[in-house]
Each structure stands twice: as structure tokens, then as C-alpha cells.
C-alpha positions as CSV (number, residue, x, y, z in Angstrom):
1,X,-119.6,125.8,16.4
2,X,-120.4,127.7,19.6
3,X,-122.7,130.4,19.7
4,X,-119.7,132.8,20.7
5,X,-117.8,131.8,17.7
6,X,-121.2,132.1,15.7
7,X,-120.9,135.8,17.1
8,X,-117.1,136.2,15.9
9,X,-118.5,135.9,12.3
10,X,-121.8,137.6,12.3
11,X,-119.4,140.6,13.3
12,X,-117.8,140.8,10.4
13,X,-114.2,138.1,10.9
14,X,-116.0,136.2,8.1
15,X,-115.6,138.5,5.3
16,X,-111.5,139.0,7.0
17,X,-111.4,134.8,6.8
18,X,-112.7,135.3,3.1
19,X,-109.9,138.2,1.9
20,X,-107.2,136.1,3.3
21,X,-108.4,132.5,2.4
22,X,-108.7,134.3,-1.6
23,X,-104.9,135.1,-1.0
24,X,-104.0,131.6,-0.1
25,X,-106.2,129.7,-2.7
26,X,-104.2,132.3,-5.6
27,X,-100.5,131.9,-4.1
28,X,-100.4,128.5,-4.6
29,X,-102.4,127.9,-7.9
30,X,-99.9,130.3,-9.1
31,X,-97.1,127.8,-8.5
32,X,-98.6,124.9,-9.6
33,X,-100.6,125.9,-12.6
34,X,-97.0,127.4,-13.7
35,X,-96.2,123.4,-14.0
36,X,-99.0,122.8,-16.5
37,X,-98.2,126.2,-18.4
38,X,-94.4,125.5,-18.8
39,X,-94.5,123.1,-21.5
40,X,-96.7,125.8,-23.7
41,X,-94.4,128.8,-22.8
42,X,-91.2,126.7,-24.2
43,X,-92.9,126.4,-27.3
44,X,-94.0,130.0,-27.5
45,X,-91.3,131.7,-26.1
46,X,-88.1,129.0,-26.3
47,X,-85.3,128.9,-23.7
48,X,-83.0,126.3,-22.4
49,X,-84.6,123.7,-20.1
50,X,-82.5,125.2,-17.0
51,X,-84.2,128.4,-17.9
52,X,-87.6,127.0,-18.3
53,X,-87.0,125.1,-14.7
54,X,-86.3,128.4,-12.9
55,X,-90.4,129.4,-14.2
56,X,-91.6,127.6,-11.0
57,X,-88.7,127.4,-8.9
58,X,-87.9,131.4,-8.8
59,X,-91.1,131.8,-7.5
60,X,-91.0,129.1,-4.9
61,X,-87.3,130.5,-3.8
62,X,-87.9,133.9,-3.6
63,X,-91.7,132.9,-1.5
64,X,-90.4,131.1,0.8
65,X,-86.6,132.2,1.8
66,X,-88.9,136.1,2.6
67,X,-91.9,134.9,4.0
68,X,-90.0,135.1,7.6
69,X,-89.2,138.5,6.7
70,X,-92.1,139.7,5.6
71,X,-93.8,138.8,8.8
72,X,-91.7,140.8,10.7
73,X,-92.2,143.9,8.7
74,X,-96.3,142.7,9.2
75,X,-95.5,143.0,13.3
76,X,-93.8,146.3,12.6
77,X,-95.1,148.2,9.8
78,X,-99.1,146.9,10.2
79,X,-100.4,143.4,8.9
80,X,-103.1,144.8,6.8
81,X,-101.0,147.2,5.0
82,X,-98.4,144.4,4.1
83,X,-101.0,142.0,3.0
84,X,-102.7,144.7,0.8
85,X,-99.3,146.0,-0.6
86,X,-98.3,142.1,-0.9
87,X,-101.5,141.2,-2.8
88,X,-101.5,144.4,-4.8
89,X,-98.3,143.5,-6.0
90,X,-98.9,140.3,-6.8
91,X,-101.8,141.6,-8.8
92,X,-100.0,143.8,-11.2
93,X,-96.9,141.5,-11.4
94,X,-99.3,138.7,-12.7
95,X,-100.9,141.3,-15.2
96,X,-96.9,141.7,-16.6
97,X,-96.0,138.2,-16.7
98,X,-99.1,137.9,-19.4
99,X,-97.4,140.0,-21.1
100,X,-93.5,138.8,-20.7
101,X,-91.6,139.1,-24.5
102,X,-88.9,136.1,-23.0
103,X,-88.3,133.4,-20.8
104,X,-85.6,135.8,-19.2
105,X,-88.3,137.9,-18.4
106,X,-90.9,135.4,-17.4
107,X,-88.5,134.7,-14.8
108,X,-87.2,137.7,-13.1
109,X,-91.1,138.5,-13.0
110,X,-91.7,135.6,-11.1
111,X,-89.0,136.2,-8.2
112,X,-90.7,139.2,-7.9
113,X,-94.1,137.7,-7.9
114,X,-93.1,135.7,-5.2
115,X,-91.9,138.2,-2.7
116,X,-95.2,139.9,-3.2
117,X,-96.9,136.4,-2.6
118,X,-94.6,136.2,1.1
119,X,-96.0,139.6,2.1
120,X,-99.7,138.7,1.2
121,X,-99.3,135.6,3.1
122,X,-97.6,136.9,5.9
123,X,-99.7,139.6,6.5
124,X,-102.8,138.1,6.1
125,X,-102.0,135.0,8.6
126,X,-100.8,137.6,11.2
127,X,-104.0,139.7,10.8
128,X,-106.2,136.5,10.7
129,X,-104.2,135.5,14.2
130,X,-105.5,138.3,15.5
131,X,-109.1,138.0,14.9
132,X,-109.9,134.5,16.2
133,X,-108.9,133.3,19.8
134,X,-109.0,129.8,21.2
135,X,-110.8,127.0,18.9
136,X,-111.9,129.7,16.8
137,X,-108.0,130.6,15.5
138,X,-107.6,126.7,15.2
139,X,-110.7,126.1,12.7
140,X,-109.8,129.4,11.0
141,X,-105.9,128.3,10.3
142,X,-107.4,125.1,9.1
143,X,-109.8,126.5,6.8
144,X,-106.6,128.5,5.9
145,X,-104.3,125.5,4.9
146,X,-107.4,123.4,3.1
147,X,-107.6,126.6,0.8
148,X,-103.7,126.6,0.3
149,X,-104.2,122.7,-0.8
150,X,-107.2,123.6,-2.9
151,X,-104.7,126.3,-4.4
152,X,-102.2,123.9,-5.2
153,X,-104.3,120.8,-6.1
154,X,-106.4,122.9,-8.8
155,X,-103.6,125.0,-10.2
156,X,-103.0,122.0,-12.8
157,X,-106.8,121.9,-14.2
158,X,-107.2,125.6,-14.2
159,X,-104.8,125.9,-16.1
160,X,-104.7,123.1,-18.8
161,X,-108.3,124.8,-19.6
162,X,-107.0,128.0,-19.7
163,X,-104.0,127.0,-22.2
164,X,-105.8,125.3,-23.8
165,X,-108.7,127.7,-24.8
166,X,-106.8,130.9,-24.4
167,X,-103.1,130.0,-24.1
168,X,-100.2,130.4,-21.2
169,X,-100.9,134.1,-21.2
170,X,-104.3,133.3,-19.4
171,X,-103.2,131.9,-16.8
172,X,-101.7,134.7,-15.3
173,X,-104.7,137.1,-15.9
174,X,-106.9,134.7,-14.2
175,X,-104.3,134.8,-11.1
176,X,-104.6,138.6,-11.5
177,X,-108.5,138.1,-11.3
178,X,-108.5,136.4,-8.1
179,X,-105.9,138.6,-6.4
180,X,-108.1,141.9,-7.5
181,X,-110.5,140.0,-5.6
182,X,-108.6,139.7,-2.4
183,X,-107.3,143.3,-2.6
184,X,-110.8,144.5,-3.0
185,X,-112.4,142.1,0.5
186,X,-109.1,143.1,2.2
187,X,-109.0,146.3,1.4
188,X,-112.8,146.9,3.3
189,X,-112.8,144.5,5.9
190,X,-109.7,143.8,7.6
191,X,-108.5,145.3,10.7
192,X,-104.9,147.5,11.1
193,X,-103.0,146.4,13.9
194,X,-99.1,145.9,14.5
195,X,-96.9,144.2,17.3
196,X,-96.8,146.7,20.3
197,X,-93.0,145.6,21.1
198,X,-91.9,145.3,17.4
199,X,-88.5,147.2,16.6
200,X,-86.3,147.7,14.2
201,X,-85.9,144.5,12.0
202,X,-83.4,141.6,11.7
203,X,-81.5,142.1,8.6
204,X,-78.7,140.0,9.7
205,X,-81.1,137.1,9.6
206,X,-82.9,138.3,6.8
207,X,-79.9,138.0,4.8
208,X,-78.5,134.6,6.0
209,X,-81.7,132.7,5.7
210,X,-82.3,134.1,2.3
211,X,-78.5,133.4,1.2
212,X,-78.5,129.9,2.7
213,X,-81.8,129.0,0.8
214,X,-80.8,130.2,-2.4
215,X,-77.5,129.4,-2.5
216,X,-78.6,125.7,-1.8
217,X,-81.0,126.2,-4.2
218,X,-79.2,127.4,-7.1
219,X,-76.2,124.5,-6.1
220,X,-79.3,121.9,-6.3
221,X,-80.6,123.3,-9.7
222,X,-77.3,123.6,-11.6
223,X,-75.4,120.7,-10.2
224,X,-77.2,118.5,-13.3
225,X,-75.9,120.8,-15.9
226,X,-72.8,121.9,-14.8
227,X,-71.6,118.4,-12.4
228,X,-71.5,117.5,-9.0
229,X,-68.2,117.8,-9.1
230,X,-67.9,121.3,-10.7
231,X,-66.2,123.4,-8.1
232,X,-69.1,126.5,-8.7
233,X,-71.7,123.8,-7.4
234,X,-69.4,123.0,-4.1
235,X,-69.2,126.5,-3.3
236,X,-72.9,127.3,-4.0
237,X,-73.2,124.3,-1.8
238,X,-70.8,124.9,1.3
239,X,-71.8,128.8,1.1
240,X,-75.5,127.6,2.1
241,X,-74.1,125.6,4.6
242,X,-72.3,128.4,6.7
243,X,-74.8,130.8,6.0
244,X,-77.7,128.5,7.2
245,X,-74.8,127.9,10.7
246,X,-75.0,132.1,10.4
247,X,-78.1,131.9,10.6
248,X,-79.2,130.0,13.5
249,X,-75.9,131.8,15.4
250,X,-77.3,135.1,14.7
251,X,-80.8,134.2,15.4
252,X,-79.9,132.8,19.0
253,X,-78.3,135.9,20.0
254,X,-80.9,138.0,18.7
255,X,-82.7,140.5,20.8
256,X,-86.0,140.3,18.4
257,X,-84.8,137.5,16.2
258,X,-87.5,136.0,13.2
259,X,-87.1,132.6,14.0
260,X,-87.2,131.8,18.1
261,X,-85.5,128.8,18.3
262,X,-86.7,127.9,21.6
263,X,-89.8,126.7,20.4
264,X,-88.2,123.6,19.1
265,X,-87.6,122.0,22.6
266,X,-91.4,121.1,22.3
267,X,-90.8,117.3,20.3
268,X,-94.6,118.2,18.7
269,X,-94.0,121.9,17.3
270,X,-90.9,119.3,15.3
271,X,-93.3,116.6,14.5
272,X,-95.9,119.4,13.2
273,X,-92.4,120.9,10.8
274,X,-92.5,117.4,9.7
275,X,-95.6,117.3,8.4
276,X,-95.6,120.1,5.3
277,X,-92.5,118.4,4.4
278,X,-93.3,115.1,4.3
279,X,-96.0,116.3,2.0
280,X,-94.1,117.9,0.0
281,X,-92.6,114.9,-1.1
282,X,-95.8,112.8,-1.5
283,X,-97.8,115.4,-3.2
284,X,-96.3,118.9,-4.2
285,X,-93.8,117.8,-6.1
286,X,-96.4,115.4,-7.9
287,X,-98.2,118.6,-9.2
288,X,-95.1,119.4,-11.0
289,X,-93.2,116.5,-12.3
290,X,-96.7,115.0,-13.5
291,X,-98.0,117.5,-15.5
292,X,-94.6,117.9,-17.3
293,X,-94.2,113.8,-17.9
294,X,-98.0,113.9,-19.6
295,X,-97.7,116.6,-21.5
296,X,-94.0,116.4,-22.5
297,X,-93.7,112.9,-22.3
298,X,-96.8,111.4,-23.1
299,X,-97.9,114.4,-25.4
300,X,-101.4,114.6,-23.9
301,X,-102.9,118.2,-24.2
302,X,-102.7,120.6,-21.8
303,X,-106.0,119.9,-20.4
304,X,-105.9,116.6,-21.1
305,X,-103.4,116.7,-18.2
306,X,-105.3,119.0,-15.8
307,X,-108.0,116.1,-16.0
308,X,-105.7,113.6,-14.9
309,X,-104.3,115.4,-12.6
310,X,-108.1,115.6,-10.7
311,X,-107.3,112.1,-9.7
312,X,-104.8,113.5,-6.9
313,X,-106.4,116.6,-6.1
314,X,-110.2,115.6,-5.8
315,X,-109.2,114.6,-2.4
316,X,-108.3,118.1,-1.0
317,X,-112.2,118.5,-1.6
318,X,-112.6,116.3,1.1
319,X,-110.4,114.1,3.3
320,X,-109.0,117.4,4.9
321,X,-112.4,118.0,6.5
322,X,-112.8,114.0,7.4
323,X,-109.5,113.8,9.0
324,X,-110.9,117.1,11.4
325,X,-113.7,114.9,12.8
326,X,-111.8,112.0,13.0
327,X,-110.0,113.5,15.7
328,X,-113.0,113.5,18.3
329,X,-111.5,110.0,18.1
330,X,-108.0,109.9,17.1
331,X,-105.3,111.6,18.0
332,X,-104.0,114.0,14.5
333,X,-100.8,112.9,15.4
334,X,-102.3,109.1,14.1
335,X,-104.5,110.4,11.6
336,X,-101.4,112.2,9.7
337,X,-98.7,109.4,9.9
338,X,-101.7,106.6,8.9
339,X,-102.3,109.1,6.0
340,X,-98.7,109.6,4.9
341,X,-98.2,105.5,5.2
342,X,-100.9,105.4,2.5
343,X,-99.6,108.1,0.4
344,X,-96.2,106.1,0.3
345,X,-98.3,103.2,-0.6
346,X,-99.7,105.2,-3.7
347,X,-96.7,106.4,-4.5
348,X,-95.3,102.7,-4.8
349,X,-98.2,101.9,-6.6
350,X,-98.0,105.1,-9.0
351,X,-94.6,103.9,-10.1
352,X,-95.6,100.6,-11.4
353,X,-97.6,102.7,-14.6
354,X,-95.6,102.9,-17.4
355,X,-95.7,105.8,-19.9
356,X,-98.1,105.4,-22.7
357,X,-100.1,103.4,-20.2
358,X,-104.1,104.0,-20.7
359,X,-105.3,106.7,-18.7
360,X,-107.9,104.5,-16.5
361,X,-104.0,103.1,-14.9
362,X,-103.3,106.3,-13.6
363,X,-106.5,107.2,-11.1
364,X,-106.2,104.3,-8.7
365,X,-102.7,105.1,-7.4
366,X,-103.0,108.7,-7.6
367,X,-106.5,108.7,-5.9
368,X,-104.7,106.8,-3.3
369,X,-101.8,109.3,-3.0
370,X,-103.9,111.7,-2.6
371,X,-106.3,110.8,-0.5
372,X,-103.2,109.8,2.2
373,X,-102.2,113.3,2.0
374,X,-105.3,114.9,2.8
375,X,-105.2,113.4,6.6
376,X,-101.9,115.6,7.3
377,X,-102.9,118.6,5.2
378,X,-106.2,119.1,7.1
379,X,-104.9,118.8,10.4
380,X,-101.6,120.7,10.1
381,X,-102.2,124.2,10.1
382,X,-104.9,124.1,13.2
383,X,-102.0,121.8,14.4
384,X,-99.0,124.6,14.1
385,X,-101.5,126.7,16.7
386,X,-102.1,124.4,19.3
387,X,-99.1,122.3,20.1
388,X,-97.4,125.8,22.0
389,X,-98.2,127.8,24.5
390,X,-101.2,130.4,23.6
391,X,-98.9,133.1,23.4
392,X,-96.5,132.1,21.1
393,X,-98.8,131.1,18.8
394,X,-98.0,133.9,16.2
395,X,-94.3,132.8,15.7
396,X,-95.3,129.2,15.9
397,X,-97.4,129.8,12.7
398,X,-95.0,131.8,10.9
399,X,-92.4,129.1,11.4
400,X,-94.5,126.6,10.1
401,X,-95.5,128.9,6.9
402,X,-91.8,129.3,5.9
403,X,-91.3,125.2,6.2
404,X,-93.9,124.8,4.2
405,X,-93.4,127.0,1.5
406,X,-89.6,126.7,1.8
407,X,-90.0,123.3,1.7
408,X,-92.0,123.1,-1.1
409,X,-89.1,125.2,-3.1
410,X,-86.7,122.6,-1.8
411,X,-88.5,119.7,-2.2
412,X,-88.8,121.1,-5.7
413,X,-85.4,121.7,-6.9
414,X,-83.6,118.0,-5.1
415,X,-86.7,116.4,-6.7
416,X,-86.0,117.7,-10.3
417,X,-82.2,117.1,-10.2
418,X,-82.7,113.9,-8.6
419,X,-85.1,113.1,-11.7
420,X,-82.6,114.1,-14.1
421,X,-79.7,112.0,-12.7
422,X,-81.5,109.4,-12.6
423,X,-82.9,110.1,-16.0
424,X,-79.0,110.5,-17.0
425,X,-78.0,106.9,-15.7
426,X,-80.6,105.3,-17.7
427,X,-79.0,107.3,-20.9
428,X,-76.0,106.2,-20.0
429,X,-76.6,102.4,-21.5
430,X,-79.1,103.5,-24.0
431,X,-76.7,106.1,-25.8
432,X,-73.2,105.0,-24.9
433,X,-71.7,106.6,-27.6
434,X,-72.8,110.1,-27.2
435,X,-71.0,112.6,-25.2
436,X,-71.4,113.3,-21.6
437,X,-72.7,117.0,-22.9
438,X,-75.2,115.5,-25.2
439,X,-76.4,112.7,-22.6
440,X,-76.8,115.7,-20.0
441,X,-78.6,118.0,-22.3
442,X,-81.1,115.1,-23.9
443,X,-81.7,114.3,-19.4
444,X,-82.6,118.1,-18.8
445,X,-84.9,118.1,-20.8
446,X,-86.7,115.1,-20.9
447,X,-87.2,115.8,-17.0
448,X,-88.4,119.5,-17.3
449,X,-91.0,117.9,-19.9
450,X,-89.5,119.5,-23.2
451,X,-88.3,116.3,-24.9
452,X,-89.7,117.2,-28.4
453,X,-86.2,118.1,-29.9
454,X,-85.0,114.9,-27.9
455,X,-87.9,112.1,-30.0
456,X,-87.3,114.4,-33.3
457,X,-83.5,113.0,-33.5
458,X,-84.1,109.6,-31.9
459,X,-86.7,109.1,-34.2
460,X,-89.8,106.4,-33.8
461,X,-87.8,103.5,-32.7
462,X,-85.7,105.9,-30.6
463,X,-88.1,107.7,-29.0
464,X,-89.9,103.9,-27.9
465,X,-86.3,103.0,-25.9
466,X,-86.2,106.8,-24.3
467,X,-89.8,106.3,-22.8
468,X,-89.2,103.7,-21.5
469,X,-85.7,104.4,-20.3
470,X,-88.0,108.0,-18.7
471,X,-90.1,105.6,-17.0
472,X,-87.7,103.3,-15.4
473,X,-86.0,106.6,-14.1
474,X,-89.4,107.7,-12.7
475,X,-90.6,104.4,-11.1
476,X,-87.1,104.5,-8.7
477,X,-88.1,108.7,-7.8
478,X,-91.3,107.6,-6.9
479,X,-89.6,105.1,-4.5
480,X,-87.5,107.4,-3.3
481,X,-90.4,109.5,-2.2
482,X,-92.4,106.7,-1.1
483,X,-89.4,106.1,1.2
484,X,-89.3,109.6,2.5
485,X,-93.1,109.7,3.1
486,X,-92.9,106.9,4.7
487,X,-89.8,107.3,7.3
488,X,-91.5,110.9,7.7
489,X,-94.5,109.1,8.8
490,X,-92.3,107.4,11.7
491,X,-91.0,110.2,13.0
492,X,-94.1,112.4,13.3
493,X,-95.5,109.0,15.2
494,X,-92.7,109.1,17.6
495,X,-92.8,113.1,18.0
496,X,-96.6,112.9,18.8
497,X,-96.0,110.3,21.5
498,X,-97.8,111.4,24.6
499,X,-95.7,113.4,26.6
500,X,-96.4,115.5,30.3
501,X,-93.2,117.5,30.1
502,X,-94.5,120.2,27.6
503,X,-96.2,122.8,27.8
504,X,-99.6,122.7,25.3
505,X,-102.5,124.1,25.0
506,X,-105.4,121.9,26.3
507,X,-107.9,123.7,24.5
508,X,-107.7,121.5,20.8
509,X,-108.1,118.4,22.9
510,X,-111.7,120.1,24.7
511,X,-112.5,121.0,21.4
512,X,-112.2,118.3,19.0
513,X,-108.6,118.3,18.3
514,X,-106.8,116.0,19.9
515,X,-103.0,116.7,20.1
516,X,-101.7,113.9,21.9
């Protein structure tokens, strides 16, 4: 680090780096520790397993379809203010979902907990763009997205310890604890500043991207329940579809519009879109569907669980840093698509354990998995700074925030229905003489981890033929993903290709991170 830079911090943008990088380890471990907790919370509180899916996924819908929003209102209204109103919110919110009497409850709390999360992250990534410049902004953003993985990769352990010792409840007071901490750094050290153009705000877009997003995700969520032929699900369906066509129509016409879609004539702002989504895929979804096959399939404890699931997110600890010096020597844009080849490769491997297996099967491939994923991860967020011009920087990184956390909601909701079709097929030749409602309701919730009422009336022999039958659906959506990881992996190669004809900063190159 330069002695300039060294100045930035000894001024007081290190304590700003600190409030914001709090926000974005909490945001996350709040979606993924809700994976662990789910399981827990059926018991305590019942609910259907459609209800019990929406826990994690209201969260994730309502995060990501506002998080372009909310970055407008940070241009116009002041960044710090959202992010303190954001964080604040999210604070108290976490306090009542502690204390939530129902699953109905639990999970109109949670939509709201995740606008407050978009307006915490939104804010604080705009005020954070505006304290660093230059190499500094790209090292700061990085720091920025290593925290978000931390977030998500530790969310599991956190809280199988904390249900464990305390129960679910805790795990939303701890959340609470870190987000008073945020509020409290945010509150004293950041900076107020606002967009000198921004007015008024795009509502028209506001509303279109949230409709298309939920809309598709709701379709997505319900078709296993209700059919894919059910004519609520192809509505839900071709209503996202013209709203997302709304969307882009109203956005291009836009005098101030949230999303500028001219920065995607620039093949590496695409190939750096790719990236949050491929991982997704390889390793978001994993810190769901995981926890709820050992804990609701396997029956291991809750924090039994959170210790396997260290397998896949000891990595974050470090690869994301190793993959930022690797690139005084390769480009990032090799360095991710070698790391998402290898995270297909562990996800291949992954699918070859079968439930019940000994724990020691497990680290190998997940280690693996994870370790592929950190190269991407590390490398993105400085990444979603540097491969536009300078002064479009601060769209260019809210874009890339709402792909990733929309992406992850997404990813989320097409992975779990895709787990329980596939779960429904193999129930299909093991119970041939049950209904088509029965089959449907034992696949829901076997794939949302609550498959205690499904062994008690299969019985010990039973339950033997559905594990199995679980684990034959879960090795081919683990080669699914692997397949996805790995054609993302193509493209980004192709999108990073050298090219003369756009316009990119030069500075990541100078300074260590080579774009090309």
C-alpha cells in the first residue's frame, strides 16, 4: 500500500471501511444462518414446508428486487442517512423476529428485514465509493465482497452453535448484536454526502423490476406444489416476463433511470455479472440445501452441521486474498474461470457421497468447492470497479450488487424446486401407488429438510429406500450445477478476452489487478 493510501486511513476512512464491512459480514450471515435455523423453527413453531421455504427466500426477494432502489434514494436523500436508517432497521427487525409467535410472522418479518438489509447495503457501498479513489476504491470493494463471503460462509456455524446452546431465537439477537455495532461505527464516522444531479426517483422502474423478480419468484416457488401446468404458475410466470420487457423499455427511455443499460456494450462489465452468478450456483445455494440435507436428512445436530459446513467456508478465510496477488501474474479474468472449473469439479465430486456417508467423505469435495469459488469471489467486487470508465464506477457497482444479491434469491428458489422435482421423480417408482398429492407433499419436504413426518410413516425399511432415493435426486442437482459452473466459466473466459475497443480503466492493471 502506498503511503497516500496509508494517509486515506490514518484520516479516519478506516473506521468508514469498518461500519460498512460490519453491515456486509451481518446481511449475509443473516441469510444463510436462516438455512441452519429452519429445521429448528419447524419444530418449534410448525408450518407447511412452502411456508417454512419462504424463511430464507423472502428475505433474499425482497433484498435484492430493492437494492437498485434503494441506491437511488442513497444518491438523493444522503448515503449515510439510508445506511443508518437501513441498518437501524434491520436492527430492530431482527430483535422482532426473536420474538415471532408463527411461521406467518417469521416471514412477513423477514421481507421486511430485507428491505432494510438493501438500504444498509446500498448506502453504505455508495458512501464507501466515495471515500476511496483509484486502487484505493478497488482494495476497499474487495475487502467489501471478502466480508459479504465471510458473512455468508459463517452464517451456517454461527448458528448451529447458537441453536444449539440457546435455540433459533438466538440467532436473530446475535444478528441484532452486530448490526448495533454497525449503527454505532456508522453513526460517528461516516461522511453525508448525496448525488449533486439526483432528482426525483424512478418509480416506474422501481415497480417493474420489483414485480418481474417476484413474480418469477413466487412462479418458481409454488410451481412444485401447485404444477407446472397450473395456470396461477403460467401467469406468475409470463407476468415476470413482460414486466422484466417493462423494465428494460422504461429504463432506456429514462431521463435518470436505476439501471444504465449502456454499460453492458463493455463484453467485461458482462463477464464481471457473470461472475456472482456463477457462484451462486457453485456455492450459495450449497449453504442452504446442505445444512437442510444434514440436519433433516441425515439428522445430525444443528451444530453438528455448522461444523461440516466449515469444510466449504474455511476457504473464504483465504483463497480470496491469494487470488488478489495472483494477479501481479494472471489476469482475474483466468484466475476466476480456473477457480469456477474447479468448483464444478467439486461439485461432481460432492455428488458421489451418499447420505449416511461418514463425515470424513464430505471435506474433500467440499474443500474443493470451495476453495474454486474463492478465486472469483476475491477478485469480483474490485473487478465491478475497474472494468468501466472511472466515472461510472458508482452505477457499475450498484449493478453488480443487485446481480448478486438477486441472483442469490434466484439461484435460490430454481435450485429448491429443481431439488424437489427431481426429488418427486425418484418417488415416483418408489411409491407408485400413492397419489400425486401425497408424492408432492412427502418431495417438499424432504427437500426443505423437514422429512421427520415423511421416515415416521415409511417406517425403518422405508425411510432406508427414501434416503437413498434423496440422494440419487441430489447427486443429478449437483451435476446440474456443476454444469452451470462450469459453462459460466467459459463464458467469463471468452468475455475477459483481451480487447482494444473498450474503454477501461488502466489503473487495476498499474496496480496489481490485471483486467485483461
Amino acid at each position: 500500500m502506498t503511503s497516500h493510501e496509508h494517509a486515506e486511513l490514518e484520516s479516519g476512512k478506516l473506521p468508514i471501511l469498518a461500519a460498512v464491512c460490519q453491515a456486509a459480514l451481518v446481511l449475509p450471515l443473516s441469510f444463510s444462518a436462516g438455512a441452519v435455523a429452519t429445521p429448528a423453527i419447524g419444530r418449534s413453531l410448525g408450518g407447511d414446508a412452502a411456508a417454512l421455504t419462504w424463511i430464507t427466500n423472502a428475505f433474499m426477494l425482497t433484498f435484492g428486487s430493492s437494492l437498485m432502489a434503494a441506491g437511488a434514494l442513497a444518491d438523493q436523500y444522503g448515503r449515510k442517512r439510508v445506511f443508518l436508517f437501513g441498518i437501524t432497521c434491520f436492527v430492530v427487525l431482527s430483535v422482532a423476529l426473536s420474538l415471532a409467535p408463527n411461521v406467518l410472522a417469521l416471514d412477513l418479518l423477514r421481507a421486511a428485514q430485507g428491505l432494510a438489509a438493501a438500504a444498509a447495503l446500498a448506502g453504505g457501498s455508495a458512501a464507501l465509493a466515495q471515500e476511496f479513489d483509484g486502487p484505493a476504491r478497488i482494495r476497499a470493494f474487495s475487502l467489501l465482497g471478502t466480508t459479504f463471503g465471510v458473512g455468508l460462509a459463517f452464517g451456517p456455524i454461527v448458528a448451529g452453535a447458537l441453536t444449539g446452546a440457546f435455540g433459533w431465537r438466538a440467532v436473530f439477537l446475535s444478528a441484532a448484536v452486530v448490526g448495533a455495532l454497525a449503527v454505532i461505527f456508522g453513526g460517528s464516522h461516516l461522511k453525508e454526502s448525496r448525488h449533486p444531479d439526483a432528482v426525483g426517483f424512478d418509480w416506474p422502474g422501481a415497480a417493474a423490476f420489483t414485480a418481474a423478480l417476484t413474480l418469477f419468484t413466487c412462479g418458481i416457488i409454488q410451481g412444485p406444489t401447485l404444477g407446472w401446468t397450473s395456470p396461477l404458475i403460467a401467469v406468475l410466470l409470463m407476468g415476470s416476463v413482460a414486466t422484466l420487457i417493462a423494465f428494460v423499455a422504461i429504463e432506456k427511455y429514462s431521463a435518470r433511470p436505476m439501471l444504465d443499460l449502456s454499460l453492458f456494450r463493455y463484453a467485461r462489465f458482462v463477464g464481471v455479472q457473470m461472475l456472482p452468478i456463477a457462484t451462486c450456483y457453485c456455492y450459495v445455494v450449497l449453504l442452504v440445501v446442505l445444512p437442510l440435507r444434514f440436519i433433516g436428512i441425515e439428522q445430525h445436530s444443528e451444530f453438528e452441521a455448522g461444523l461440516m459446513m466449515l469444510a466449504l467456508s474455511a476457504p473464504m478465510l483465504l483463497v480470496p486474498f491469494g487470488a488478489a496477488l495472483l494477479t501481479r501474474w494472471i489476469s482475474a479474468g483466468l484466475l476466476s474461470s480456473a477457480g469456477l472449473f474447479i468448483a464444478a469439479g467439486g461439485l461432481i465430486w460432492l455428488g458421489q457421497v451418499d447420505p449416511g456417508s461418514d463425515v470424513s467423505a464430505y471435506v474433500a469435495p467440499m474443500l474443493m468447492t470451495g476453495v474454486g469459488t474463492g478465486f472469483p469471489w476475491g477478485l469480483m467486487d474490485g473487478l465491478s470497479v475497474s472494468v468501466v470508465p472511472k466515472e461510472r464506477a458508482g452505477m457499475a457497482t450498484g449493478i453488480f450488487s443487485t446481480t448478486r444479491v438477486a441472483g442469490e434469491g434466484i439461484a435460490l428458489a430454481i435450485v429448491s424446486a429443481f431439488l424437489s422435482i427431481l426429488v418427486m421423480a425418484q418417488l415416483a417408482s418408489l411409491l407408485p401407488d400413492a397419489a400425486q398429492t401425497e408424492r408432492t407433499a412427502a418431495a417438499l419436504r424432504l427437500a426443505t429438510g423437514d422429512a421427520g413426518p415423511v421416515f415416521a410413516l415409511a417406517g425403518p425399511a422405508g425411510r432406508a429406500a427414501l434416503e437413498v432415493s434423496y440422494g440419487h435426486a441430489f447427486t443429478q442437482l449437483l451435476n446440474i450445477l456443476a454444469g452451470i459452473t462450469a459453462l459460466s466459466a467459459l463464458v467469463v473466459l471468452v468475455l475477459f478476452r483481451n480487447s482494444t475497443t473498450e474503454a477501461v480503466s488502466s489503473e487495476p492493471a498499474r496496480k496489481g489487478l490485471s483486467v485483461q
